[in-house]
N, CA, C and O atoms as a DFTB+ gen file, in Angstrom:
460 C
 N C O
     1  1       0.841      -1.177       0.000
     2  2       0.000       0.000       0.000
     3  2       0.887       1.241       0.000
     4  3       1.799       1.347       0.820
     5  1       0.624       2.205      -0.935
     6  2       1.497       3.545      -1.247
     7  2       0.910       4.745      -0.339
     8  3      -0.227       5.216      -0.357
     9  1       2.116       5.132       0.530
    10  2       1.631       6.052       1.364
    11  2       1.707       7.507       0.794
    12  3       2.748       7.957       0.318
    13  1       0.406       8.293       0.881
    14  2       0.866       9.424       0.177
    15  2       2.049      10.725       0.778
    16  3       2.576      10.485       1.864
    17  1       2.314      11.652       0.280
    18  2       3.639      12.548       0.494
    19  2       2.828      13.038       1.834
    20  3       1.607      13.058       1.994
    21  1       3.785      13.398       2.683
    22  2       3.448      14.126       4.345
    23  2       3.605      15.270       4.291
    24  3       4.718      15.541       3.841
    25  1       2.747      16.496       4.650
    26  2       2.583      17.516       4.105
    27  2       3.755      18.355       5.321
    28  3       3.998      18.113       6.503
    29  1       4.143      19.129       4.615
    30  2       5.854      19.695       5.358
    31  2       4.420      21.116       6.128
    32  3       3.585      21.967       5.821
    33  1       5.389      20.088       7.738
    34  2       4.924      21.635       8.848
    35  2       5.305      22.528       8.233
    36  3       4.315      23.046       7.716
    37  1       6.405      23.176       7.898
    38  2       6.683      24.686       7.575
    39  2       5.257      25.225       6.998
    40  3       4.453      25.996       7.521
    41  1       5.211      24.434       5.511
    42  2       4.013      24.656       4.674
    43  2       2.614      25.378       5.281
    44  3       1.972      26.314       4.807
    45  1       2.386      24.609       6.483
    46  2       1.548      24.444       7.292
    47  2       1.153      25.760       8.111
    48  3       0.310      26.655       8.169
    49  1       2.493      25.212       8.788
    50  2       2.433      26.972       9.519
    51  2       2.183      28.059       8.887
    52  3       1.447      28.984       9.229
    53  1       3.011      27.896       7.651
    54  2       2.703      29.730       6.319
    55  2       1.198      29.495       6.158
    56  3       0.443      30.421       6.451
    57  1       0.892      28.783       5.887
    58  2      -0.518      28.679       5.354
    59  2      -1.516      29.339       6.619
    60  3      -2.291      30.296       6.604
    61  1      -1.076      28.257       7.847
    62  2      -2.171      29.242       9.027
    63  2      -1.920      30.475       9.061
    64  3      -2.749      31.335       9.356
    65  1      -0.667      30.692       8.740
    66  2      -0.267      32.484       9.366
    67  2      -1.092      33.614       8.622
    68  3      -1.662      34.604       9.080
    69  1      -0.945      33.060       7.088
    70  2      -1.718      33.562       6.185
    71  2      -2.955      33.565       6.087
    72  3      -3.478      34.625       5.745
    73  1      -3.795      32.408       6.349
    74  2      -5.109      32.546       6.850
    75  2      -5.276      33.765       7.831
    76  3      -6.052      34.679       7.552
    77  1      -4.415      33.756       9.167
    78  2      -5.308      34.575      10.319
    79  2      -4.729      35.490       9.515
    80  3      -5.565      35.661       8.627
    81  1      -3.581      36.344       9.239
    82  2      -3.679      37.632       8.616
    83  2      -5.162      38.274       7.692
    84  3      -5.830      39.299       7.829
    85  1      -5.226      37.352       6.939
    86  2      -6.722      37.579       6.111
    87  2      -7.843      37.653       6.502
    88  3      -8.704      38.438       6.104
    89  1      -7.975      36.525       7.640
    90  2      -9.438      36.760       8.367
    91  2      -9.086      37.944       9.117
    92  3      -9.933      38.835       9.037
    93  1      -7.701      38.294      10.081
    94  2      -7.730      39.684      10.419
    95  2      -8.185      41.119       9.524
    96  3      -8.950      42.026       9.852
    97  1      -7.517      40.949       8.477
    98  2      -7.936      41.905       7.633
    99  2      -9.318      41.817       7.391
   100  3      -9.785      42.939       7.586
   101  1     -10.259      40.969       7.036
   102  2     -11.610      40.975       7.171
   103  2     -12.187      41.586       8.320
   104  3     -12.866      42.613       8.328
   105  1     -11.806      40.746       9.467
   106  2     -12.357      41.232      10.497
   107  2     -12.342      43.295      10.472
   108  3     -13.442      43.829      10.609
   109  1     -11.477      43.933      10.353
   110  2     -10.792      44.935      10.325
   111  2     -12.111      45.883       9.333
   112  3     -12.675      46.896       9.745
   113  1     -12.352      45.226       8.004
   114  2     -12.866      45.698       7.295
   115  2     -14.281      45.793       7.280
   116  3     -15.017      46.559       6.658
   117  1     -14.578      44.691       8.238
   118  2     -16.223      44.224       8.742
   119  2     -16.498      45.755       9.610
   120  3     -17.584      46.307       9.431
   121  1     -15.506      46.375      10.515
   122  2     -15.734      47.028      11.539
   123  2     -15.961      48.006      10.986
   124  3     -16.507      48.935      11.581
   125  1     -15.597      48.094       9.640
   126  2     -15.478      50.136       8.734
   127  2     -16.628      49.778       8.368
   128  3     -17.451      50.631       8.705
   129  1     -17.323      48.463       7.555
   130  2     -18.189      48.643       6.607
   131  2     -19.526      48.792       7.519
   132  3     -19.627      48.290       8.639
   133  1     -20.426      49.472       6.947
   134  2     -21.637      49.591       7.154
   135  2     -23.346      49.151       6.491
   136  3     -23.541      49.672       5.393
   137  1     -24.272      48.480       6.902
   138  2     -25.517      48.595       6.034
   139  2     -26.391      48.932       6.445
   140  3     -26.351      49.079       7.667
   141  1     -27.785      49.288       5.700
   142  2     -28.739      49.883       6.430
   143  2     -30.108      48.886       5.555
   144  3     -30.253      48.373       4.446
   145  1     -31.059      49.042       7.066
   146  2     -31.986      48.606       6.726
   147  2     -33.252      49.771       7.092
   148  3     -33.194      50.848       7.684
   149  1     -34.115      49.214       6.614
   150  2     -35.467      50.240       7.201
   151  2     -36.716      49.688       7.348
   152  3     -37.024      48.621       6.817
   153  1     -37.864      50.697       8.408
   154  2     -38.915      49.494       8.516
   155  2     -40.119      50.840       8.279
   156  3     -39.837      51.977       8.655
   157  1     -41.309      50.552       7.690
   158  2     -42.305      51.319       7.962
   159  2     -42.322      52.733       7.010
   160  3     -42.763      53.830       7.350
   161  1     -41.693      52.351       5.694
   162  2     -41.458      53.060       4.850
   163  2     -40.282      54.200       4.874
   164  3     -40.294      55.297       4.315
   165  1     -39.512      53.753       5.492
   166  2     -38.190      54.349       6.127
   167  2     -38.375      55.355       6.922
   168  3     -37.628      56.333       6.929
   169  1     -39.709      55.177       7.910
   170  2     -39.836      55.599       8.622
   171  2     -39.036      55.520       9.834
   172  3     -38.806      56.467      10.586
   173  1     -38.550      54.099       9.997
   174  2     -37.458      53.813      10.900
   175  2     -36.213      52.980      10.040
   176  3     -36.340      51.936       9.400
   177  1     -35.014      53.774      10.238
   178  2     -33.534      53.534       9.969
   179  2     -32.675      53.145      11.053
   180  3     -32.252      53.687      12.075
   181  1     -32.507      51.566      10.264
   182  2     -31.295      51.387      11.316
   183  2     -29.904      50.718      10.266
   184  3     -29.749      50.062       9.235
   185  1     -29.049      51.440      11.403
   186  2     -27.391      51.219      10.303
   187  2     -26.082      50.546      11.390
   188  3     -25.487      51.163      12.274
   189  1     -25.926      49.333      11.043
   190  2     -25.605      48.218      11.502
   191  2     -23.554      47.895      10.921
   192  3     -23.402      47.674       9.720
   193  1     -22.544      47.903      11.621
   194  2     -21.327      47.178      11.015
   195  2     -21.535      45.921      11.099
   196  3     -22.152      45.106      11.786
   197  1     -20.488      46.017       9.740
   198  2     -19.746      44.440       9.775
   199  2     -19.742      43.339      10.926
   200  3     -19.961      42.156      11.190
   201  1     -19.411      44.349      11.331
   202  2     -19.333      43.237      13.106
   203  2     -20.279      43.036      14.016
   204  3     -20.142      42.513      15.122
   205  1     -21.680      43.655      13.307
   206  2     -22.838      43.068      13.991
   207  2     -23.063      44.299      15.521
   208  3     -23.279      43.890      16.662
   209  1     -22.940      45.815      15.137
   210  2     -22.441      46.810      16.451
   211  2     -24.124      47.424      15.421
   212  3     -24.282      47.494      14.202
   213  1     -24.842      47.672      16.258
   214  2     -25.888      48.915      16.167
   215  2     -25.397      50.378      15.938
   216  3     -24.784      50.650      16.970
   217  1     -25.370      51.114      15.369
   218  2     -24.137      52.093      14.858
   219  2     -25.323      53.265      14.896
   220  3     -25.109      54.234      15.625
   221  1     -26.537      53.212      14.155
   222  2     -27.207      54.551      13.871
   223  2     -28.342      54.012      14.022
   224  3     -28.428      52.846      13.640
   225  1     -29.348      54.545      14.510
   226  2     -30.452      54.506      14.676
   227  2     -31.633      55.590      14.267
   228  3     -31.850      56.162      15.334
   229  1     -32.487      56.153      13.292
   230  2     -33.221      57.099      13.196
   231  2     -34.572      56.624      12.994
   232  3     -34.898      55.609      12.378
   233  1     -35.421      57.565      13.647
   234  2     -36.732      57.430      13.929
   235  2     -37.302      58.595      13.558
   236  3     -37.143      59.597      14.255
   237  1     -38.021      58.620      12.445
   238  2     -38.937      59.809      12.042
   239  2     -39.962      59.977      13.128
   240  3     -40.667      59.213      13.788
   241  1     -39.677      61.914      13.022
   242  2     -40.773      62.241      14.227
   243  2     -42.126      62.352      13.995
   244  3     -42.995      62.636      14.819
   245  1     -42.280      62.057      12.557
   246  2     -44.189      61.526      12.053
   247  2     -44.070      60.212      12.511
   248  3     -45.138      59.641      12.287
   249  1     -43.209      59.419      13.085
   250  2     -43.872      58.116      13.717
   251  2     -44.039      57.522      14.851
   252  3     -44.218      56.365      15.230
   253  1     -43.936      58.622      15.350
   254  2     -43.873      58.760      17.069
   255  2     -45.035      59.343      17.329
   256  3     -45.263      60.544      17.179
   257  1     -46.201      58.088      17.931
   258  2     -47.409      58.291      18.106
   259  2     -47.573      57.979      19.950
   260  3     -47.411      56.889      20.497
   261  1     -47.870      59.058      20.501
   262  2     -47.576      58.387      22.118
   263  2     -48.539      57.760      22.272
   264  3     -48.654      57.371      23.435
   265  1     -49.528      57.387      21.443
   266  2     -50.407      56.662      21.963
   267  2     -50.745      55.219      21.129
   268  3     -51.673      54.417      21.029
   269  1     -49.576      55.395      20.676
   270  2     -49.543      53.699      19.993
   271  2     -47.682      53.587      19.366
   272  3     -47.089      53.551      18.288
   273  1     -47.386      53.570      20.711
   274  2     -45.677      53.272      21.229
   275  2     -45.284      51.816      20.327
   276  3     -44.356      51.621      19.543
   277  1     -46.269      51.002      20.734
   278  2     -45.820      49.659      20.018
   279  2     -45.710      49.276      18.654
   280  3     -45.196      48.215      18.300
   281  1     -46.253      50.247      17.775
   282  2     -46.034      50.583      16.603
   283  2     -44.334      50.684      16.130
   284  3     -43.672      49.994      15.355
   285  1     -44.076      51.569      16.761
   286  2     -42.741      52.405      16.307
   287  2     -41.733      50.887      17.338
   288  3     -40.583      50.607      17.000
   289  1     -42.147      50.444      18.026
   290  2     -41.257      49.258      18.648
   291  2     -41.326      48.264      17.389
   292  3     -40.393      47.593      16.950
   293  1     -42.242      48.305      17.054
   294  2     -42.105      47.015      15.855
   295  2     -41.574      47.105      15.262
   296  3     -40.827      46.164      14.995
   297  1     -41.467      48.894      14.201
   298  2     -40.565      49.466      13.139
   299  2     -39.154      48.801      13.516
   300  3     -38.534      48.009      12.806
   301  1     -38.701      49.369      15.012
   302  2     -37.402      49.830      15.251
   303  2     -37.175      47.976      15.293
   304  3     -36.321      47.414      14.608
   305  1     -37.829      47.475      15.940
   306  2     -37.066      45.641      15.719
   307  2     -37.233      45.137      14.541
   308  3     -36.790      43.988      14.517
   309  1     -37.748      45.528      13.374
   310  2     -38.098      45.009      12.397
   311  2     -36.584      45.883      11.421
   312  3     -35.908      45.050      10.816
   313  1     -36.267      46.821      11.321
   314  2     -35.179      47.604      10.935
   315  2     -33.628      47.074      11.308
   316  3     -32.692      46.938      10.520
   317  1     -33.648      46.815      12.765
   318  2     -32.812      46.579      13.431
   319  2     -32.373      45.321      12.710
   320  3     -31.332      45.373      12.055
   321  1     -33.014      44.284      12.765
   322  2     -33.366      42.603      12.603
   323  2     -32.653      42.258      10.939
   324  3     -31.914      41.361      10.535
   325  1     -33.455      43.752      10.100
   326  2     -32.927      43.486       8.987
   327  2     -31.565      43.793       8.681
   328  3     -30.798      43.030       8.094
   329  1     -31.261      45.070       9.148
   330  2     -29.658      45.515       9.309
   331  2     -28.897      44.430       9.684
   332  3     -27.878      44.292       9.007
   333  1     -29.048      43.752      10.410
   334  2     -28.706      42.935      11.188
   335  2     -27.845      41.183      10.748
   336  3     -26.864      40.479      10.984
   337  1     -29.298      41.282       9.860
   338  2     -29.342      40.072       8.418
   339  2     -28.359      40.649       7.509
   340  3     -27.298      40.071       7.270
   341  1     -28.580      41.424       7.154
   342  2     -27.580      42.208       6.083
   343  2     -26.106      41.823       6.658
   344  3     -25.345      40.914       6.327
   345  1     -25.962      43.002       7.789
   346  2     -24.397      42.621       8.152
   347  2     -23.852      41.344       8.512
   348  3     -22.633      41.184       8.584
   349  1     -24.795      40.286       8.777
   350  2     -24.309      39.166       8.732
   351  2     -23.966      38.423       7.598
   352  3     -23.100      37.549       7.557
   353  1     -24.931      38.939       6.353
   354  2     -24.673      38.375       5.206
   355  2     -23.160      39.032       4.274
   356  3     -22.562      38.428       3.384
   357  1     -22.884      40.201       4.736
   358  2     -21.648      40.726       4.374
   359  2     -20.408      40.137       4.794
   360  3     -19.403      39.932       4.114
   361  1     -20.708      39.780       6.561
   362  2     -19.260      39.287       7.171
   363  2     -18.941      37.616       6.329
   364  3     -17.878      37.062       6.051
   365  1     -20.411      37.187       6.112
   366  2     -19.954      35.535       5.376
   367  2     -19.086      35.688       4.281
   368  3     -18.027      35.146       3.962
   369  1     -19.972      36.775       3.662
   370  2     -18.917      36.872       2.324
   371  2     -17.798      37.548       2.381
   372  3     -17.053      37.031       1.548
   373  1     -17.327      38.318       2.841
   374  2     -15.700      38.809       3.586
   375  2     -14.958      37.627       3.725
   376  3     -13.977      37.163       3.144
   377  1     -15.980      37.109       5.026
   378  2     -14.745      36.311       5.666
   379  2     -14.666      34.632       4.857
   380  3     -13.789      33.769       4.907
   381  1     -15.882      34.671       4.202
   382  2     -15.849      33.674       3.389
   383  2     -14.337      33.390       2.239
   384  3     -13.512      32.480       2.155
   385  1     -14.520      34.504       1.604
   386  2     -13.765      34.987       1.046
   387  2     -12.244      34.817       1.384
   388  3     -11.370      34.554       0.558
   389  1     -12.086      34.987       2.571
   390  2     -10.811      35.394       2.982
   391  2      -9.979      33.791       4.150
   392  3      -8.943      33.749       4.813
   393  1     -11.215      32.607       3.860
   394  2     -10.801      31.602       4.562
   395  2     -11.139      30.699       3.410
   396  3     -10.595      29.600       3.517
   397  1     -11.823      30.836       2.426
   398  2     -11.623      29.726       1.088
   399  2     -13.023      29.469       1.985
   400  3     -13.536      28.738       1.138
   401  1     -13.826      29.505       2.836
   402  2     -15.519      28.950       3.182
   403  2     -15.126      28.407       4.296
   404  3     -15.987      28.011       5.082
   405  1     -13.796      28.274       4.596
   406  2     -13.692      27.795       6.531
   407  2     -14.657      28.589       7.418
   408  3     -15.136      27.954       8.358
   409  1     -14.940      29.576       7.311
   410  2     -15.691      30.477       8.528
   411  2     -16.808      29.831       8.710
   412  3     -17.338      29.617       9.800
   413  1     -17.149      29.541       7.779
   414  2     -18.778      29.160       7.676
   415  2     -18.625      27.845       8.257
   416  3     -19.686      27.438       8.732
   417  1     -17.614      27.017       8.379
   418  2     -17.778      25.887       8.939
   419  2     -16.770      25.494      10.788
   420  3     -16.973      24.540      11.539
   421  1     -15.866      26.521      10.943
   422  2     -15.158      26.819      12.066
   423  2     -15.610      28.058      12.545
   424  3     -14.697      28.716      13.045
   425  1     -16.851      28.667      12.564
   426  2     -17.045      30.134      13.548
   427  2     -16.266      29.853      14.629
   428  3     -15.168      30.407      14.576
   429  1     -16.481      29.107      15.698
   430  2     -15.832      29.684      17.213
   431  2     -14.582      29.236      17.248
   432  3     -13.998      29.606      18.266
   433  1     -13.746      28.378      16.307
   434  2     -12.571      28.265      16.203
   435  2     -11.745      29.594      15.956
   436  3     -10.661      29.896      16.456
   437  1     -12.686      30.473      14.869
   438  2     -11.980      31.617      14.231
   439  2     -12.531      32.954      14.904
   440  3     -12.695      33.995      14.268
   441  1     -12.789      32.811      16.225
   442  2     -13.255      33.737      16.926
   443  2     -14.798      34.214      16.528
   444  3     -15.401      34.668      17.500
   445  1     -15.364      34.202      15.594
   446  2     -16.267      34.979      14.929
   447  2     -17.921      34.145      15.633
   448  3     -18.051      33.006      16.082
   449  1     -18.803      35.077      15.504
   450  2     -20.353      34.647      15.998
   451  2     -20.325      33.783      15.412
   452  3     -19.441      33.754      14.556
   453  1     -21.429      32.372      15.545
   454  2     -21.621      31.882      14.859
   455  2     -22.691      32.404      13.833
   456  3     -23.478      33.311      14.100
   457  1     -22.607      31.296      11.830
   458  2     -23.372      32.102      10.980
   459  2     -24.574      31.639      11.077
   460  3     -25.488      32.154      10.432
């Protein structure tokens, strides 16, 4: 039986080093980038990083009804939720990107939320 070639540590090591540099640089780039979602005819804006941080929040003052609060709660979780989706769907593809699709299958190995 033919044993195949043993893959040289050095190799190994460059290769991890180079990985975390890249997912660093992702990570890095997740934190600048930004998306926005909106709920209630953009009545409520919310603007979300890469890294999953609540960043901006705006609430039009035509939707601020004091007497039906739970309205504008729905907007703001429904905005939030989508921003939210978004920046998660950005960091896959970053960091996707930048691990050949490891992220998606090692999140807490590679520090990152799970997707």
């Amino acid at each position: 039986m033919k044993k195949g070639k043993q893959p040289n540590l050095g190799d190994l090591v460059k290769q991890a080093q180079r990985l975390q540099a890249e997912v660093a640089k992702a990570q890095e780039e997740l934190k600048a980038a930004t998306v926005e979602a909106s709920a209630g005819g953009g009545m409520v804006r919310a603007v979300v990083s890469g890294d999953l941080e609540l960043r901006e929040l705006h609430i039009d003052p035509r939707a601020i009804d004091p007497d039906d609060a739970e309205i504008v709660a729905e907007m703001v979780m429904a905005a939030v939720n989508e921003a939210l989706r978004s920046a998660q769907e950005l960091a896959n593809r970053k960091l996707g990107a930048a691990t050949g699709g490891l992220a998606g299958m090692l999140p807490g190995e590679l520090g990152l939320p799970p997707f």
